[in-house]
NUPANU-283533 format. One record per residue (C-alpha): residue in three letters; x, z, y. Coordinates in steps of 0.2 Angstrom, whole numbers, plus 2048, in hexadecimal, padded with zeros to 3 digits. Each point is the difference from the previous one (the first is absolute). Layout:
<atoms>
ALAXZY ...
</atoms>
This chain:
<atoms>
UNKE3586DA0B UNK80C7F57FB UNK7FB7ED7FC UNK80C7F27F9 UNK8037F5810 UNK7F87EE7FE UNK8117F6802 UNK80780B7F0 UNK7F67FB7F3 UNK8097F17FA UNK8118017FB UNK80D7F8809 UNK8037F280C UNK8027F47F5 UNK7EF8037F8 UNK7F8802813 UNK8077EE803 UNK7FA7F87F1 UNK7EF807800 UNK7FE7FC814 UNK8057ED7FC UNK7F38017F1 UNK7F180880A UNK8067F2811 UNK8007F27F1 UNK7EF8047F5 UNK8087F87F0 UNK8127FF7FE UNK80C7F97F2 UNK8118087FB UNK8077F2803 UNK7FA7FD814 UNK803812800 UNK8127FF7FB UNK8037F280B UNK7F980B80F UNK806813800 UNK8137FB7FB UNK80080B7F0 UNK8097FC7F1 UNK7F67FC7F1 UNK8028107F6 UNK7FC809812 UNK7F17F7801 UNK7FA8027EF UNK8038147FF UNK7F6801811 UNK7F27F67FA UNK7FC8087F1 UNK804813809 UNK7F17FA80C UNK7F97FB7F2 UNK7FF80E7F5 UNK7FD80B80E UNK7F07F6803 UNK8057F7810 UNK7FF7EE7FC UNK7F97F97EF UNK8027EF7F8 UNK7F37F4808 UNK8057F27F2 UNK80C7EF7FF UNK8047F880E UNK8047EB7FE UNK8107FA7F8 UNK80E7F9809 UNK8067F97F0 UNK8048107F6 UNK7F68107F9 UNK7EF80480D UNK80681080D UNK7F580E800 UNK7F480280D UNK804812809 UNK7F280880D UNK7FD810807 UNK7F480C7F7 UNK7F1800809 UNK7FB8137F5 UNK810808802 UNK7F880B80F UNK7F380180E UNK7FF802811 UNK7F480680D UNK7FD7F8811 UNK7F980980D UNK7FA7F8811 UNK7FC80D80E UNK7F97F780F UNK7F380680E UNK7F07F47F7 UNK8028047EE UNK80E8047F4 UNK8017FB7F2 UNK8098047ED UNK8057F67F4 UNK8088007EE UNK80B7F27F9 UNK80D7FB7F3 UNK8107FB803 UNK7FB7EF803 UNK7F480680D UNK7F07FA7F7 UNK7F5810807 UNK7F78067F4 UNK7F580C80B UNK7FD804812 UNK7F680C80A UNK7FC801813 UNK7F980A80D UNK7F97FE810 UNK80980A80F UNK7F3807807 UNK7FD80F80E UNK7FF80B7EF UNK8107F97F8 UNK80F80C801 UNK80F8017F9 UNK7FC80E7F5 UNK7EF7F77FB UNK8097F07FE UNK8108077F4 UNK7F480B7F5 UNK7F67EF7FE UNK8117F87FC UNK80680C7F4 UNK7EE7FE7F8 UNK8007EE7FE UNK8127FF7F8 UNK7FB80B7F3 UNK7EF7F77FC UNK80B7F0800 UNK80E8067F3 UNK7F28077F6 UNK7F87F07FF UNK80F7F67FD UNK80880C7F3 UNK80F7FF80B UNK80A812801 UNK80880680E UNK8127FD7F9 UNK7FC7ED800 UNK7FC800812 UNK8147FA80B UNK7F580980F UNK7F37FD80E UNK8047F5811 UNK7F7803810 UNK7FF7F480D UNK7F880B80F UNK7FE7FE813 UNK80D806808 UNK80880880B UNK8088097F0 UNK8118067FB UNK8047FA7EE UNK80F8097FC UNK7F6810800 UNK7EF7F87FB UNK7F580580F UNK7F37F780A UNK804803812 UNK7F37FE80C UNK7F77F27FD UNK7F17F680D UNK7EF8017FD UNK7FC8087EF UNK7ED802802 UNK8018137F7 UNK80A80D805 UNK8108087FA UNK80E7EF801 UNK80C80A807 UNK8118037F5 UNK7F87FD7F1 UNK80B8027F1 UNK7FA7F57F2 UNK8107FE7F6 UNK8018147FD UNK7ED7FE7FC UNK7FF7F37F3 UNK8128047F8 UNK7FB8127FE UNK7F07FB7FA UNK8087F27F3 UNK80D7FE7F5 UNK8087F0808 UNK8087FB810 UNK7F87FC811 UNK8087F580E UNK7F97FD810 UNK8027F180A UNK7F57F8810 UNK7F17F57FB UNK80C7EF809 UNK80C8057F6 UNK7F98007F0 UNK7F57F0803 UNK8107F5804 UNK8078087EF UNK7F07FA7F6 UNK7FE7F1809 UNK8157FB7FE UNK7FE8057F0 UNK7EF7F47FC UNK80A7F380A UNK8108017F4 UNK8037EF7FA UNK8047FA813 UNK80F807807 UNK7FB806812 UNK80D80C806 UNK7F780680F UNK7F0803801 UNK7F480880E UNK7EF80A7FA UNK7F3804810 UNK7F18097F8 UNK7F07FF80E UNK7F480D7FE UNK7FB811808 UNK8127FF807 UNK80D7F5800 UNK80D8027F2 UNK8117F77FC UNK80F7FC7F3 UNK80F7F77FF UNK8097FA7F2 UNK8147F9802 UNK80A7F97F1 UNK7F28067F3 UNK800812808 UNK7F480980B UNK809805811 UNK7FB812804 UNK805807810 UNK806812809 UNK7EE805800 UNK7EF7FA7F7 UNK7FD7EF806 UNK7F17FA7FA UNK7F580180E UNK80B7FB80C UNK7FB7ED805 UNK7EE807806 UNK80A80B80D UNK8087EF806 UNK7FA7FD813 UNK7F47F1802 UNK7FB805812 UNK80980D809 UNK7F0803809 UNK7F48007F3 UNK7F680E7FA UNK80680B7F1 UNK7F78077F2 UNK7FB812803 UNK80E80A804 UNK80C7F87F4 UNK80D7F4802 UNK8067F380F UNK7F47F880B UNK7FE7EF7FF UNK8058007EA UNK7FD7F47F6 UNK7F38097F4 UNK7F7803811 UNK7F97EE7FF UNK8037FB7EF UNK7F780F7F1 UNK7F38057FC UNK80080B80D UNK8027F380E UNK7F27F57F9 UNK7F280F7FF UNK806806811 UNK7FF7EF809 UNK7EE7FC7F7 UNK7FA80E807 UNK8067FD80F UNK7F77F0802 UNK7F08047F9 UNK7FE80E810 UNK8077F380A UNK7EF7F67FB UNK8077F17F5 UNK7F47FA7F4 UNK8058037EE UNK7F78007F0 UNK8088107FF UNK7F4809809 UNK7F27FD7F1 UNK80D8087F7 UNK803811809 UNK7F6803811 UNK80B80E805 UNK8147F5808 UNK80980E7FA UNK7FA8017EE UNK8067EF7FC UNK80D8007F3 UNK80D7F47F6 UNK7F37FD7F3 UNK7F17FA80D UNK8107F5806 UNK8027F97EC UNK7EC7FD7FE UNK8007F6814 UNK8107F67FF UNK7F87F97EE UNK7F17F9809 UNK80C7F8810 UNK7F980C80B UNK80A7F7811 UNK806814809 UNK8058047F0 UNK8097F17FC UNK808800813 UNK8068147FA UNK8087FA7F1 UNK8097F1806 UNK80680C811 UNK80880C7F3 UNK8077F37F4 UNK8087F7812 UNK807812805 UNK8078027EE UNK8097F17FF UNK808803811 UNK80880F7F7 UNK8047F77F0 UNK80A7F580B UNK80980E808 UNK8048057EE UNK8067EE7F9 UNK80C7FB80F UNK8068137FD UNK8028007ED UNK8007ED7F8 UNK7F78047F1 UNK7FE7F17F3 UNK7F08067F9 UNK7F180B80A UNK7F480A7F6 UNK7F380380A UNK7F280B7F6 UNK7F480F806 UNK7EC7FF802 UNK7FF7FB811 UNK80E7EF7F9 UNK7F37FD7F2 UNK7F080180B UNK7FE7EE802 UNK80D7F17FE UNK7FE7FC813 UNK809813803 UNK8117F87F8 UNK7FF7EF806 UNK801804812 UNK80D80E7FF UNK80B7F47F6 UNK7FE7F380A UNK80280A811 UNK8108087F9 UNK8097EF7FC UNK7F97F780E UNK80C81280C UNK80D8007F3 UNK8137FB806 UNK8097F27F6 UNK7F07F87FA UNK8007F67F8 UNK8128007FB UNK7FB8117F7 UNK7F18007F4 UNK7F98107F9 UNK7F07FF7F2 UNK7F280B803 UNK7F68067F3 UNK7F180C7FC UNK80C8067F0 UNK7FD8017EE UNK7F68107FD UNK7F380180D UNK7FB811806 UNK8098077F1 UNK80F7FC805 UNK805813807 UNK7FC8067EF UNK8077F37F5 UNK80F80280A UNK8008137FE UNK7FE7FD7EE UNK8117F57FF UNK80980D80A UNK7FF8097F0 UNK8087F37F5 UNK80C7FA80C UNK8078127FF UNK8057FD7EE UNK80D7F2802 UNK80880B80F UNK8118037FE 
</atoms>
């Protein structure tokens, strides 16, 4: 099946450029326009009303006079198509449906349970999108396509999920979702690692301050990463994203199963770490309000972790604040590596409490190299836990302004 890429669906450069500055801007006069893109007036004007008429941008009203006639007010069109985000992560994924102003008009998730598959979870998809359509009155020809932010290991050229970490269910092995979901819809997919598309959404959320390179560490199961240089994401020879939990903390420390280098980083610092080191305490004999919670060491999980570390229980406590310590000795390692301006530091292990990113970030500045000659802002990010899927979303619509 052939489908109409993304990037061809507006004309030419010139309307790609003017639309870009109008969705960066919100609400833009001809006259600031004319001032920024360089055009001449009769350029301008004809691009303008082609977007126009097109249903790109509409009128958004008079702007103030400088002394003359009012300028008309120009902004994107937030109806001229929709877009799909798709999260893919080993707790939940989750669907949502926006304009292209990325008001979401719908979502949908699913827990990733022992029973979740891949063909259990795309059948759900494909279910869901159609349900959503119908309940919008939103045909398939208005959708520009569906992005996917997914764990990775992943090749995105040829839109397969690689060989992924600890998928509860079985069958997440060289999974090819694009060929799935294009076959099963009418509209183009793209694939892109879950770091990747959180540092586009956040970016994006994050427009009105120019920071040119950005660093997105997403703390969760696993351990997963994102750059961004000069506004763009740096990929790599190979699938990157989880890449910084494989960075080597203690060369004798233990590993997780069978995977990975010993002594890594998501060894002491996931969700993973913090289960495996609470249960190992508990059979040590620590006392622990945990143990009204689960009798059985080894049943304890992330969530009896949650419901303890709200009411102070001190082991608990001590396990968060070991792992935040050992995260923010690798964040460290990152910043006097890379010199980010701005880190994003999201996930739900980041979000459990506000103590979790108060002592990584203080750790990692108090090991970082130039300090404090070189300041970097941490931050939590705009979008929360959404941000993966948000971000997949505004993959989409940055497609449309690619030239």
């Amino acid at each position: 099946m052939s489908l109409l890429p993304i990037n061809e669906r507006m004309g030419s450069r010139k309307h790609k450029e003017i639309y870009e500055r109008i969705r960066r801007q919100g609400t833009v006069s001809k006259i600031d326009l004319l001032e920024q893109s360089q055009m001449t007036g009769s350029t301008l004007t004809r691009t303008l009303e082609e977007l126009t008429a097109q249903g790109w941008l509409v009128e958004a009203g008079l702007g103030e006079s400088t002394g003359g006639r009012r300028p008309i007010l120009y902004e994107t069109n937030p109806a001229a198509g929709y877009v799909f985000g798709l999260d893919i992560s080993r707790m939940s994924s989750k669907l949502i449906l926006c304009d292209l102003h990325l008001n979401k008009l719908d979502g949908h998730s699913w827990i990733m349970d022992e029973t979740m598959t891949p063909s259990r979870l795309f059948h759900a998809i494909a279910e869901t999108v159609d349900v959503m359509l119908k309940t919008h009155g939103i045909s398939t020809e208005s959708v520009l396509g569906m992005g996917i932010g997914a764990v990775g290991p992943l090749d995105r050229s040829s839109g397969i999920i690689v060989e992924p970490l600890y998928f509860q269910a079985p069958g997440w092995r060289h999974v090819e979702i694009v060929r799935y979901l294009q076959e099963r819809f009418a509209f183009p997919v793209l694939l892109d690692n879950g770091a990747n598309t959180a540092i586009m959404g956040e970016s994006w959320s994050d427009r009105n301050r120019d920071y040119r390179h950005l660093l997105y560490v997403h703390v969760g199961v696993g351990i997963r990463s994102a750059m961004m240089s000069n506004g763009k994401v740096v990929y790599g020879a190979v699938d990157m994203e989880g890449s910084i939990g494989q960075m080597i903390i203690q060369t004798d420390g233990p590993r997780i199963g069978e995977q990975g280098n010993f002594g890594s980083l998501q060894t002491y610092a996931s969700i993973y770490a913090l289960e495996q080191q609470a249960q190992s305490r508990l059979k040590q004999g620590r006392e622990s309000s945990l143990r009204f919670k689960e009798p059985d060491p080894e049943k304890i999980t992330f969530a009896h972790l949650l419901q303890a570390l709200k009411e102070h229980d001190p082991l608990t406590v001590e396990i968060f604040s070991q792992a935040a310590t050992y995260f923010g000795i690798g964040l460290s390692n990152l910043l006097n590596i890379l010199h980010p301006e701005k880190v994003i530091l999201g996930g739900s292990l980041m979000n459990s409490d506000p103590s979790f990113f108060q002592i990584a970030t203080r750790v990692a500045i108090r090991n970082t190299y130039y300090y404090p000659a070189y300041q970097v802002v941490f931050s939590q990010g705009h979008l929360g836990e959404e941000a993966l899927v948000i971000g997949a979303a505004t993959m989409v619509i940055n497609q449309l302004t690619e030239v």
